[in-house]
C-alpha positions as CSV (number, residue, x, y, z in Angstrom):
1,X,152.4,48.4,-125.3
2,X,148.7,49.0,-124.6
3,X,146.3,46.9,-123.1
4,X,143.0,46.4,-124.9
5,X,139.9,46.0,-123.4
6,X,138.9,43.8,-121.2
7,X,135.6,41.7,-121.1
8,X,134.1,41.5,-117.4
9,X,130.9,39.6,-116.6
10,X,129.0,41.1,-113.6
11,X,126.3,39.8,-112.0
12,X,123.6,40.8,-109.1
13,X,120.1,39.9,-108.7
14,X,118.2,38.9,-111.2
15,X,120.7,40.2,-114.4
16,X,124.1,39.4,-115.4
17,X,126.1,42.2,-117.5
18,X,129.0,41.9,-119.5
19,X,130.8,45.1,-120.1
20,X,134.6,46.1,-121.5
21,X,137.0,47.9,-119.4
22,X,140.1,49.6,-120.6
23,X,142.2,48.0,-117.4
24,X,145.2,51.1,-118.2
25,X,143.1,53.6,-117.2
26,X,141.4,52.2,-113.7
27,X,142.9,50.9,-110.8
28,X,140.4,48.3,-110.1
29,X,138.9,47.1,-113.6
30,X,136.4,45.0,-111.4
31,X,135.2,47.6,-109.6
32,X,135.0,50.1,-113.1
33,X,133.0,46.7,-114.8
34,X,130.1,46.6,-111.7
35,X,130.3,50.5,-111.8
36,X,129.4,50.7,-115.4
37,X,126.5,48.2,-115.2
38,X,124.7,49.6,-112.3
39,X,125.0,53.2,-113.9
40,X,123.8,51.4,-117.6
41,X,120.9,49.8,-115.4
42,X,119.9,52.7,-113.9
43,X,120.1,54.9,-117.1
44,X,117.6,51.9,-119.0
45,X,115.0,51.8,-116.4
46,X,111.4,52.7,-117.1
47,X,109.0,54.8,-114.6
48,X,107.7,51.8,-113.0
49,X,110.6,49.7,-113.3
50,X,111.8,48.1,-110.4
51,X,115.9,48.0,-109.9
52,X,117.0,45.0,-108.0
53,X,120.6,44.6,-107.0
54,X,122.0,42.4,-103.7
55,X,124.4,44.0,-101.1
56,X,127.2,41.9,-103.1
57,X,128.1,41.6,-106.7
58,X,130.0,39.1,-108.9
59,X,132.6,39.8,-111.3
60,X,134.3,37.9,-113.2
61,X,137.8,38.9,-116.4
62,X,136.6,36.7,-119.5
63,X,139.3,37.4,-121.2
64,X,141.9,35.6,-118.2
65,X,140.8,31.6,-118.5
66,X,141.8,31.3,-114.7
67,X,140.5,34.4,-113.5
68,X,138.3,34.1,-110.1
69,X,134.7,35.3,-109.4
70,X,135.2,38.7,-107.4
71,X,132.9,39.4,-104.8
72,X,132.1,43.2,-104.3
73,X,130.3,45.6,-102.0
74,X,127.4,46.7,-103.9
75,X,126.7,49.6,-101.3
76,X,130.1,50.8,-102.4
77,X,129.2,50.5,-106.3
78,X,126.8,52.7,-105.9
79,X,128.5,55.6,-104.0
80,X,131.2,55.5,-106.7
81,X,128.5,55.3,-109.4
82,X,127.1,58.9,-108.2
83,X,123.9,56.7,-106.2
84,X,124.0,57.9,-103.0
85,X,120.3,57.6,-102.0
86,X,120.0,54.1,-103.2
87,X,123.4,53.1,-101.6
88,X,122.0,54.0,-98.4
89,X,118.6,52.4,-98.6
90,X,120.1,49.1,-99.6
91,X,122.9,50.1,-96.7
92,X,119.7,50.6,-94.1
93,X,117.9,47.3,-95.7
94,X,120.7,44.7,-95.3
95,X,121.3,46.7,-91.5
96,X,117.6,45.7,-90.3
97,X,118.2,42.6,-92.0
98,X,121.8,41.5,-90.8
99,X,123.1,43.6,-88.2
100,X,125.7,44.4,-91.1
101,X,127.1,48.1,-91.9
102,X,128.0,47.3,-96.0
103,X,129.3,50.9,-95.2
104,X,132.3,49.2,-92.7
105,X,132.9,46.1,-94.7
106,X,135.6,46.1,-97.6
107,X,134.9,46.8,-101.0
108,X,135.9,43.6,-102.2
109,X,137.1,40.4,-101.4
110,X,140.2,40.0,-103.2
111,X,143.5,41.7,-105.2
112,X,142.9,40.3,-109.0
């Protein structure tokens, strides 16, 4: 039987998302839900928009009533979202700021 898809509410910033993911087709449905809002918030913005994300994300399965908040590696979104340049200032930013490679730390915090 096929699954349908699944509601996920991401979070970063100063927005909150929430987006479907068919949870058949990736491994990681969290990671496809905060990979599809950074790409749809990228796509929206405006010449002299300003695109604010923090080095961690929140995700959260609406559909499962006891489903936890997922933490994930926002540095890592981005890479897999085809953002390389902007995965690597916010990489350098948090650095300066932390003393923390977001490149050496996990992708997320937890198995679903």
């Amino acid at each position: 039987m096929s699954k349908q898809n699944n509601k996920y509410l991401v979070k970063s910033a100063n927005w909150s998302m929430t987006v479907s993911v068919n949870e058949e087709i990736f491994e990681d449905p969290h990671i496809e839900a905060c990979t599809l809002c950074i790409e749809k918030k990228v796509k929206a913005l405006h010449q002299d928009d300003d695109f604010l994300v923090n080095p961690i994300m929140f995700v959260k399965n609406l559909k499962r009533k006891n489903s936890k908040q997922k933490i994930v590696n926002t540095y890592k979104v981005l890479l897999n979202a085809g953002f390389p340049g902007r995965a690597e200032t916010l990489r350098r930013i948090f650095f300066n700021t932390t003393d923390v490679d977001l490149a050496t730390e996990p992708l997320s915090s937890s198995k679903y």
